[in-house]
Every structure is written in C-alpha cells, then in structure tokens.
MMTF fields as JSON, N, C-alpha, C and O atoms, coordinates in Angstrom:
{
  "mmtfVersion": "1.0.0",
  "mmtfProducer": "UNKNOWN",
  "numBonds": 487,
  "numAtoms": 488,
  "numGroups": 122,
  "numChains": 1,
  "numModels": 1,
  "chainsPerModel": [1],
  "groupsPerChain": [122],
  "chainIdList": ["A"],
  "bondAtomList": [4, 2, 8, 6, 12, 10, 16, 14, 20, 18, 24, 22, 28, 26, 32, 30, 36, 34, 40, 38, 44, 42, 48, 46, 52, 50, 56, 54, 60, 58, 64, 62, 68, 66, 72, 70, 76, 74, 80, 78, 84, 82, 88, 86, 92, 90, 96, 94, 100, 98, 104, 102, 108, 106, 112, 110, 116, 114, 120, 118, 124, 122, 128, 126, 132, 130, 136, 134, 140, 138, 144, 142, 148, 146, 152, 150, 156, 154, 160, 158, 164, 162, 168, 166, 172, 170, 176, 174, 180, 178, 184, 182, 188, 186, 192, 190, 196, 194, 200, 198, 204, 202, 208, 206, 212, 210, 216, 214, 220, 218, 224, 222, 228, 226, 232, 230, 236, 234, 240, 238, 244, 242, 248, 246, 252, 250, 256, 254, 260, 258, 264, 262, 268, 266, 272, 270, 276, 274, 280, 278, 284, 282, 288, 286, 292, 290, 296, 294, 300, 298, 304, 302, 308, 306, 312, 310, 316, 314, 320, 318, 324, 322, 328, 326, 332, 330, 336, 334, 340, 338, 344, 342, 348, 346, 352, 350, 356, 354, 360, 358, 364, 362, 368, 366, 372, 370, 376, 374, 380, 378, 384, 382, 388, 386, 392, 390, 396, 394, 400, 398, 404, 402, 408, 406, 412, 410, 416, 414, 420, 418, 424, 422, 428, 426, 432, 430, 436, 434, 440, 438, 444, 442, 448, 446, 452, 450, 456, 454, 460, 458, 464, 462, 468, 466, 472, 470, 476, 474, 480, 478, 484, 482],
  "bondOrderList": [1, 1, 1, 1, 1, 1, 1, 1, 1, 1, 1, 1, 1, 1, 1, 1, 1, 1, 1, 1, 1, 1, 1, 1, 1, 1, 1, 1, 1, 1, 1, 1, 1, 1, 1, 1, 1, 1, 1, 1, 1, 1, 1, 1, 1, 1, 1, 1, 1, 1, 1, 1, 1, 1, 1, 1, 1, 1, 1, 1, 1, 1, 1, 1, 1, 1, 1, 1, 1, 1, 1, 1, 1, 1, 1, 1, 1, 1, 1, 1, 1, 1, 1, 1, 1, 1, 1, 1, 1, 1, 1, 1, 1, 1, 1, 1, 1, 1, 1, 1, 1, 1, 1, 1, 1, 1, 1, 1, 1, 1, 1, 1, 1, 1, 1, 1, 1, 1, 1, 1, 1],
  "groupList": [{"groupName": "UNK", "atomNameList": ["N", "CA", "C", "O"], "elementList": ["N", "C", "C", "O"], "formalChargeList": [0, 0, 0, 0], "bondAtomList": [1, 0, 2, 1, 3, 2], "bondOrderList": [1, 1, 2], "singleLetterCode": "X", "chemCompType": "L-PEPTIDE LINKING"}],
  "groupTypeList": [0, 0, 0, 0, 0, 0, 0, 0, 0, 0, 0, 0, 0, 0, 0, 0, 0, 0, 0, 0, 0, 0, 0, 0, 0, 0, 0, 0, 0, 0, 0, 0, 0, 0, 0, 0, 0, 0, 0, 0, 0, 0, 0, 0, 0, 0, 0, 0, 0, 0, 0, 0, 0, 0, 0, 0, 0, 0, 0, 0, 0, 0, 0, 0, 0, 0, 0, 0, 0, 0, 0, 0, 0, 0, 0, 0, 0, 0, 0, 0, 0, 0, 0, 0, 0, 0, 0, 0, 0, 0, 0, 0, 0, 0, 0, 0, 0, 0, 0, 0, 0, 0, 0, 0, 0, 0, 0, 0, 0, 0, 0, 0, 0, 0, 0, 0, 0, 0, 0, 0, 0, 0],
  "groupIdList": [1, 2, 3, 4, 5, 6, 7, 8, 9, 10, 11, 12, 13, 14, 15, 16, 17, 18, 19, 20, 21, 22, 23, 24, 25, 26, 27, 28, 29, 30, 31, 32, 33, 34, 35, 36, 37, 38, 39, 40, 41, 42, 43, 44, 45, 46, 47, 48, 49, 50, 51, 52, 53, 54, 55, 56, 57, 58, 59, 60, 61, 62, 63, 64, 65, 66, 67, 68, 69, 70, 71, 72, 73, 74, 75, 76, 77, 78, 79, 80, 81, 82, 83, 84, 85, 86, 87, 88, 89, 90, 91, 92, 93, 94, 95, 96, 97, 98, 99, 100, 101, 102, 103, 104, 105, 106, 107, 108, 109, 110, 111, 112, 113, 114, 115, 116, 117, 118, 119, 120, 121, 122],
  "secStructList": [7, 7, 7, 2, 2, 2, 2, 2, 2, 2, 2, 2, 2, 2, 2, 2, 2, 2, 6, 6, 1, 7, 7, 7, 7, 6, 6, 6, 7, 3, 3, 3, 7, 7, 7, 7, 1, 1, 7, 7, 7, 7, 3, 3, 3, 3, 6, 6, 6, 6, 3, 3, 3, 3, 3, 7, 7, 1, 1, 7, 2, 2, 2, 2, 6, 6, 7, 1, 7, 1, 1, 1, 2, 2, 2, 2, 2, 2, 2, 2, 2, 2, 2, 2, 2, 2, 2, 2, 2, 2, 6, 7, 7, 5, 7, 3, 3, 3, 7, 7, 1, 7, 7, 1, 7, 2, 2, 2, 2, 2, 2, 2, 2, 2, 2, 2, 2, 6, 6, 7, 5, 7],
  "xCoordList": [0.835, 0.0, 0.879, 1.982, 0.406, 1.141, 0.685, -0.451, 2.092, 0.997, 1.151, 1.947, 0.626, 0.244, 1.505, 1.653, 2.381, 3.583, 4.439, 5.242, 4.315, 5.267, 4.19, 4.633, 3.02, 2.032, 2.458, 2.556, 2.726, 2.946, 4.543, 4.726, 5.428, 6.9, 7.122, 7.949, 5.89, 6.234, 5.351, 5.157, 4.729, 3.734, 4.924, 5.05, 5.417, 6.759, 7.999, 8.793, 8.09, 9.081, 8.624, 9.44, 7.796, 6.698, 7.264, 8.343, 6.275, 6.193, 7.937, 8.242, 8.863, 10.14, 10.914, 11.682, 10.377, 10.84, 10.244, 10.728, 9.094, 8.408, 8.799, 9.157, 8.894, 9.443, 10.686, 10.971, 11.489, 13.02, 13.404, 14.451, 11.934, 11.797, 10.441, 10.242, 9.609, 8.557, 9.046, 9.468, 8.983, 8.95, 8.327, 8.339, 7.634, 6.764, 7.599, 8.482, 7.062, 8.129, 6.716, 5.527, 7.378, 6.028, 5.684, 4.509, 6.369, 5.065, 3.988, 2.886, 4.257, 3.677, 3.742, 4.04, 3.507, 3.369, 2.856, 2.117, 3.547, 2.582, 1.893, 1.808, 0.573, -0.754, -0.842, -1.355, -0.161, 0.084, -1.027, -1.461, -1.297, -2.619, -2.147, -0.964, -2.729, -2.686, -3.469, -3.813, -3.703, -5.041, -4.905, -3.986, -6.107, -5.505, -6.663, -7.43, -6.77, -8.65, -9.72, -10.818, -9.521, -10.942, -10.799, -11.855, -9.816, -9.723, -8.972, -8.54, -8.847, -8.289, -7.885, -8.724, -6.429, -5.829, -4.657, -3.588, -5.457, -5.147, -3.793, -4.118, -2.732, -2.235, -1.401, -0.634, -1.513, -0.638, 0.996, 1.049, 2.074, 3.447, 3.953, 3.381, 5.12, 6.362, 7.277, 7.344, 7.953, 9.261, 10.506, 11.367, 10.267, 11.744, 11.679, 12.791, 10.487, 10.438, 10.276, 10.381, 9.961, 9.285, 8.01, 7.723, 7.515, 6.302, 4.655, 4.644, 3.7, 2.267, 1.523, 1.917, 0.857, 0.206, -1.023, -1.549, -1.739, -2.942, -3.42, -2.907, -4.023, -4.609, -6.259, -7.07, -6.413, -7.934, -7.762, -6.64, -8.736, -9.243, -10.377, -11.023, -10.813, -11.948, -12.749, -13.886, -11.751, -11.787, -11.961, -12.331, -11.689, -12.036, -13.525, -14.559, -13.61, -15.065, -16.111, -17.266, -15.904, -16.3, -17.2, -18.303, -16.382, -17.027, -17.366, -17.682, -17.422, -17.662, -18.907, -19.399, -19.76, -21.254, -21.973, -23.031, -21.074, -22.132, -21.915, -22.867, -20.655, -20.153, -20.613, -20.444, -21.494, -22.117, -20.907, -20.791, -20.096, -18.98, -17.58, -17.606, -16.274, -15.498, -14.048, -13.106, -14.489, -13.735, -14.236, -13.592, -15.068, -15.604, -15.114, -14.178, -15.536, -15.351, -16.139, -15.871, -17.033, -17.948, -17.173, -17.086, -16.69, -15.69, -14.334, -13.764, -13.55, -12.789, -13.038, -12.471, -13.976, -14.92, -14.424, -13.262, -15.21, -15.478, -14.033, -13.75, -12.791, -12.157, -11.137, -10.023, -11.319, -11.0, -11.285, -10.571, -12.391, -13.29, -12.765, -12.499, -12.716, -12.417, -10.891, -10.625, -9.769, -8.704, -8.116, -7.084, -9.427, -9.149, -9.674, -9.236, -10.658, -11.248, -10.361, -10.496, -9.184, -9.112, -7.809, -7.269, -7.067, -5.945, -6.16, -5.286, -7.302, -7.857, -7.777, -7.139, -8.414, -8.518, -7.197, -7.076, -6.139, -4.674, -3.959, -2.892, -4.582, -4.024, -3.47, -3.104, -3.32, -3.133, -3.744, -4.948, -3.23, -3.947, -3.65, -4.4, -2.164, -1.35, -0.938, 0.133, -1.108, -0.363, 0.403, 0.175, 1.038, 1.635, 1.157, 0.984, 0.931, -0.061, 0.72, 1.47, 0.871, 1.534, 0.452, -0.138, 0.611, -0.471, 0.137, -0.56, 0.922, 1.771, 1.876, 1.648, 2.332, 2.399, 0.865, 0.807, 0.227, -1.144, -1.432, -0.588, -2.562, -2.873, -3.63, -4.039, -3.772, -4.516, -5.757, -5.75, -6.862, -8.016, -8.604, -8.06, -10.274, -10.727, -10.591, -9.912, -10.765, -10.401, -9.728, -10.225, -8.207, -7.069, -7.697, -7.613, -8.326, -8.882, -10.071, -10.44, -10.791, -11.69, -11.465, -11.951, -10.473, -10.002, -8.723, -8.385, -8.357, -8.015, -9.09, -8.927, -10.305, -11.192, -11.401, -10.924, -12.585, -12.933, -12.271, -12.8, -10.81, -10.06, -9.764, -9.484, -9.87, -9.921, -10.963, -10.806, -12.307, -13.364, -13.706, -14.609, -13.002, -12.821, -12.131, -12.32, -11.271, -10.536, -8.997, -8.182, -8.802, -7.038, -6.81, -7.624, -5.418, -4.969, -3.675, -2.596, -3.955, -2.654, -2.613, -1.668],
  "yCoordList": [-1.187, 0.0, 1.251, 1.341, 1.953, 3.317, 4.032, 3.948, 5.209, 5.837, 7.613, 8.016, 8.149, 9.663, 10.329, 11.296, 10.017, 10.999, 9.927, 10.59, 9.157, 8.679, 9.565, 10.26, 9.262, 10.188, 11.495, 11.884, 12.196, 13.925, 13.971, 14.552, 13.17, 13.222, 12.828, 13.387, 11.4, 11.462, 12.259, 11.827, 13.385, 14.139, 15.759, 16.639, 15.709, 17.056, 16.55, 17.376, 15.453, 15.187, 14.972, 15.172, 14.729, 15.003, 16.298, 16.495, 17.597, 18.346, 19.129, 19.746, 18.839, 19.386, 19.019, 19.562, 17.811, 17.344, 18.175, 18.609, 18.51, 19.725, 20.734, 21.027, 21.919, 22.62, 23.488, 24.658, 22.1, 22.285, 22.708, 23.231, 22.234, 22.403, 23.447, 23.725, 23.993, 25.087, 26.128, 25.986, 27.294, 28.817, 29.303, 29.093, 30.115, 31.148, 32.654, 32.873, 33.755, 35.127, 35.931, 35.62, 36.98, 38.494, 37.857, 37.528, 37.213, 37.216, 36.081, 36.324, 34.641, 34.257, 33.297, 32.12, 33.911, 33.566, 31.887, 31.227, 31.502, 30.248, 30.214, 30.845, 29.051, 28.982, 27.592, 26.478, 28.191, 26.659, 26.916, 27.965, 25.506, 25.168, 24.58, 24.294, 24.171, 23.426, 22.932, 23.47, 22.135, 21.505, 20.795, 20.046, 21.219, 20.539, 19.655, 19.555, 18.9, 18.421, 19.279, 18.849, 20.527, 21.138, 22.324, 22.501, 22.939, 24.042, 23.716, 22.592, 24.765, 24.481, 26.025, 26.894, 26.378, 27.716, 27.5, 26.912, 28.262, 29.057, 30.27, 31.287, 30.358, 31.279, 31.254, 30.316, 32.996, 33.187, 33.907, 35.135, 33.219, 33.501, 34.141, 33.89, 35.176, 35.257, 35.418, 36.086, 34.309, 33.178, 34.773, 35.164, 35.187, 36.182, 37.036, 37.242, 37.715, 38.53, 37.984, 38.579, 36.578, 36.112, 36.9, 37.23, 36.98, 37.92, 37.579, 37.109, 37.566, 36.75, 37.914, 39.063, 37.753, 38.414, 38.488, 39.584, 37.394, 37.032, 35.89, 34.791, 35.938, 34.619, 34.578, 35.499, 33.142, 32.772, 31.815, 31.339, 31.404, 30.214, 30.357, 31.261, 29.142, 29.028, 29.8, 30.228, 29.734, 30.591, 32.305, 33.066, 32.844, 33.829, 34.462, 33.934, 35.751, 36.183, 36.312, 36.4, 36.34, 36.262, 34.893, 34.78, 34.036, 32.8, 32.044, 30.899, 32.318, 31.754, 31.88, 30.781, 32.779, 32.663, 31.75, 31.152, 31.758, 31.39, 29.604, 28.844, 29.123, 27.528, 27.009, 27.428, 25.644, 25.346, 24.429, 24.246, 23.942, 23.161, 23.634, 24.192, 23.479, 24.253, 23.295, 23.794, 21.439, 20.563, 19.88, 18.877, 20.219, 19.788, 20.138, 20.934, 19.701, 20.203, 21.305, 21.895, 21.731, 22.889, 24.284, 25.386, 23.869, 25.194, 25.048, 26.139, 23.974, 23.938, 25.074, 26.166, 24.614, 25.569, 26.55, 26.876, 27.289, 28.755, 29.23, 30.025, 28.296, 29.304, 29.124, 29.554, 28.63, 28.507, 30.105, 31.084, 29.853, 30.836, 32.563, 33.429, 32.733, 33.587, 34.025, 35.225, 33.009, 33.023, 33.741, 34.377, 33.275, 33.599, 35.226, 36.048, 35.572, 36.626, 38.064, 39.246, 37.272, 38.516, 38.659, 39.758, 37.603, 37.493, 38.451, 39.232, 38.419, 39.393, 40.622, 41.285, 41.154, 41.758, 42.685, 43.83, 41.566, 42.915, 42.745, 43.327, 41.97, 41.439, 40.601, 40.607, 39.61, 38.502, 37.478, 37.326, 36.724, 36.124, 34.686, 33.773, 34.714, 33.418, 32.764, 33.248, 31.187, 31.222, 29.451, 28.676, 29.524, 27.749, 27.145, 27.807, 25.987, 25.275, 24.523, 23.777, 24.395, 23.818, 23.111, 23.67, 22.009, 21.04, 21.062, 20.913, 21.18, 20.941, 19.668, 19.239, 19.148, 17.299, 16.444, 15.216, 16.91, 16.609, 15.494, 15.497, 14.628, 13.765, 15.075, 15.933, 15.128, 16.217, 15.204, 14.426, 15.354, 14.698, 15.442, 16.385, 14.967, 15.869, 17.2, 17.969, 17.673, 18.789, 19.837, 20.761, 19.51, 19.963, 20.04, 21.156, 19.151, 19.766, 20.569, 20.974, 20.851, 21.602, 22.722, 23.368, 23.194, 24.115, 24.567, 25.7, 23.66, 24.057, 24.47, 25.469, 23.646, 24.076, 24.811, 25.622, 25.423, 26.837, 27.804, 28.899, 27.577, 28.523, 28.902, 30.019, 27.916, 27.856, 28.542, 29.532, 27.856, 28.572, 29.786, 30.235, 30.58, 31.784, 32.687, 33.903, 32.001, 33.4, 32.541, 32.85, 32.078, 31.985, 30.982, 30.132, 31.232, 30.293, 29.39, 29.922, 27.919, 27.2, 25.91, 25.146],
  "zCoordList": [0.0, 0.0, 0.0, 0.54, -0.502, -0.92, 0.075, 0.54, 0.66, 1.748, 1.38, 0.531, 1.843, 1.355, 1.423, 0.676, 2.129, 2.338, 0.717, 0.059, 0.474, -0.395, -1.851, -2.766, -1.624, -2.681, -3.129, -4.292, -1.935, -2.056, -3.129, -4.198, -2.365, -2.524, -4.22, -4.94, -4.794, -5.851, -6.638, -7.774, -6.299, -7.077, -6.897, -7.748, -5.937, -5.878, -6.849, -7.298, -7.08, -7.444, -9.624, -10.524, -9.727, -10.861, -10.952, -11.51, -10.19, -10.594, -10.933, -11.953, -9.699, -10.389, -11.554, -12.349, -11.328, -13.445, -14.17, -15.216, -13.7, -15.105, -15.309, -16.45, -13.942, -14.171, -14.286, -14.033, -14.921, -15.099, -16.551, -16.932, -17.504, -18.805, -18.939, -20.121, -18.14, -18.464, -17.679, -16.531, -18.366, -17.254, -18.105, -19.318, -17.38, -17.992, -17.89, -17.061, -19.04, -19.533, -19.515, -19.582, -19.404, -19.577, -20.565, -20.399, -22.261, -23.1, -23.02, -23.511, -22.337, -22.002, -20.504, -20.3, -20.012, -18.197, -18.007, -18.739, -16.75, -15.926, -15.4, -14.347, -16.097, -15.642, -14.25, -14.352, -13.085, -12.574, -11.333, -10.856, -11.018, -9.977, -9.212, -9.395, -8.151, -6.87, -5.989, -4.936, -6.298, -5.334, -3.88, -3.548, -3.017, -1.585, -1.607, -2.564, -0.307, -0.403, -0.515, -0.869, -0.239, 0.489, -0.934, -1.542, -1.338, -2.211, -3.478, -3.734, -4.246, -5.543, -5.673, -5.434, -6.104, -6.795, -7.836, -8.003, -8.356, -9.857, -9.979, -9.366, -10.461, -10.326, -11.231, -11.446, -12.283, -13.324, -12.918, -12.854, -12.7, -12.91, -13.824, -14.885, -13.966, -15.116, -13.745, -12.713, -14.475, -13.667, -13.969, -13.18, -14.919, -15.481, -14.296, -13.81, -13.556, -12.479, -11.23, -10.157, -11.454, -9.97, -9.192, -8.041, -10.339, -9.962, -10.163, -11.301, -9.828, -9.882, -10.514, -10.314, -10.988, -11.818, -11.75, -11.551, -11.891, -11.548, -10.456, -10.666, -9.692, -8.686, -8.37, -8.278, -8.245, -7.951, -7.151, -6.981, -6.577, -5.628, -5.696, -6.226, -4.965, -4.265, -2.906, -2.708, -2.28, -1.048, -1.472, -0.577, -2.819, -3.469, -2.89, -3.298, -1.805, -1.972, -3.006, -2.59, -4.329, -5.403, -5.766, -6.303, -5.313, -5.283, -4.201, -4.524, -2.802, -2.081, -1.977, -1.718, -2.059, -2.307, -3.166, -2.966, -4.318, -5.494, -5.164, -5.345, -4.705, -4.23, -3.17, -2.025, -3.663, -2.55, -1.788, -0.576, -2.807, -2.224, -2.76, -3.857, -2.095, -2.386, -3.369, -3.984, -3.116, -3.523, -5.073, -5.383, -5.843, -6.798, -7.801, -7.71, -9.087, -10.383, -10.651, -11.698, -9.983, -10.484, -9.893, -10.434, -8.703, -8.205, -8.686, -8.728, -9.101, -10.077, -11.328, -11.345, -12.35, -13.404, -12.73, -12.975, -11.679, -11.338, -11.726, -12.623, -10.489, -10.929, -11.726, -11.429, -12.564, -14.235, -14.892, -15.109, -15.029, -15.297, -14.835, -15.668, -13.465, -12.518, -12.918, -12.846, -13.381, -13.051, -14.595, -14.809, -15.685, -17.136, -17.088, -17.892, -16.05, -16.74, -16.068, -16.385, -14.761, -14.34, -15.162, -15.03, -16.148, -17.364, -18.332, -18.707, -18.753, -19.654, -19.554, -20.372, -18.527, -17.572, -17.85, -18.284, -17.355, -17.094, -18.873, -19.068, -20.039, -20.692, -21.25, -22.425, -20.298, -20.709, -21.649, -21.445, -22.639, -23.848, -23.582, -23.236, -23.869, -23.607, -23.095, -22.728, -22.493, -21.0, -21.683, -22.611, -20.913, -20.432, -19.278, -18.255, -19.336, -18.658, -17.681, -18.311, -16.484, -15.857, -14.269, -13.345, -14.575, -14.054, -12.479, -11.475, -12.486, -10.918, -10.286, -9.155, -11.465, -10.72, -10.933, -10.863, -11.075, -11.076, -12.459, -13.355, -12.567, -13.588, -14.071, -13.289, -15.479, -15.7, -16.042, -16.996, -15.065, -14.696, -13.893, -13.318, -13.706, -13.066, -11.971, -12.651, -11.097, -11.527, -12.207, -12.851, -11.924, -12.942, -14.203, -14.717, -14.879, -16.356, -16.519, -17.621, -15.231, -15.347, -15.596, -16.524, -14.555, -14.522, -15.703, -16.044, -16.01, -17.908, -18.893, -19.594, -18.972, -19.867, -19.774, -20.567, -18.42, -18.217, -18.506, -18.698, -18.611, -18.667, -20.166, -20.602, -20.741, -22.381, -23.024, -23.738, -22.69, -22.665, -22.574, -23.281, -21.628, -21.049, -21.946, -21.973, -22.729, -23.464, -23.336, -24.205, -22.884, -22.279, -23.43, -23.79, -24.029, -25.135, -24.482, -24.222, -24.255, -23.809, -24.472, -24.277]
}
C-alpha cells in the first residue's frame, strides 16, 4: 500500500521534473494550480520577475457565495473561469499550462477548460 507521504513526494518530485523544462516570460506567463482536499488555486506567474500576476481560488469572496462546495469540479470551473477573466482583464492572452504534478483529470482539467473557454490560449 502506498501511503500519502510517499504520494505527495512522488507528485513534488513530478512536478520538479516539469518545471526544469517550463517557465513562464512576460510574453507568455505560468498557468500553474494546486489543489488541496478542500480548495483548488489558480495562479498566473512570469518566472523572469518572480512575480504573480494574476490569482484565484476558491476561497475567493467572489465565489464563495455562489459555491455550494469548495472541492468539486464545479468550483474547479469557477475558478477557471475567474482566473481567465481577471488574465484578460490585465491582458493577458497566452499562457503555459503547468499542471503541478497533477494527472490532468478531473479537476485539474476543469479548470483548464474553463479557462480555455474563457478566453485563455494554452
């Protein structure tokens, strides 16, 4: 049996293989996520400044009203959705997609689509 701490370690260790070969630049920034049990966040990077640009969650006042639950694919969506519109918003068009270790499966792809959906090109 596999146990959660060996889970996390090979899902960190995933994700630093990835991003040894993705960074995101002012022209097109990282779209990387993170999911815990209870929440899900969204957040656009340029790695050249070390600087965030854009962020969403769940825990977002924006959406904590409208979510009846905060671990689903439907609040995934939201802030897909949420995370594309505030991209727009400052400009942003283009992003790189960076899953963060993650199977890109349910949620993680929700929150790609919506975001696709939304306007965001990755």
């Amino acid at each position: 049996m596999i146990s959660k701490v060996d889970r996390k370690v090979a899902r960190e260790k995933r994700h630093m293989r990835i991003r040894r070969r993705m960074t995101g630049s002012s022209d097109r920034p990282r779209l990387c996520i993170y999911r815990s049990n209870k929440h899900i966040y969204a957040q656009i990077v340029d790695d050249t400044q070390a600087h965030t640009l854009v962020a969403a969650s769940s825990l977002d006042s924006e959406l904590t009203d409208k979510l009846k639950k905060t671990w689903n694919k439907d609040s995934a969506e939201a802030v897909g959705e949420l995370v594309a519109k505030r991209a727009m918003k400052k400009g942003i068009q283009s992003v790189v997609f960076d899953r963060g270790g993650y199977i890109y499966h349910g949620r993680v792809a929700a929150v790609a689509e919506a975001a696709r959906k939304s306007g965001l090109e990755f």
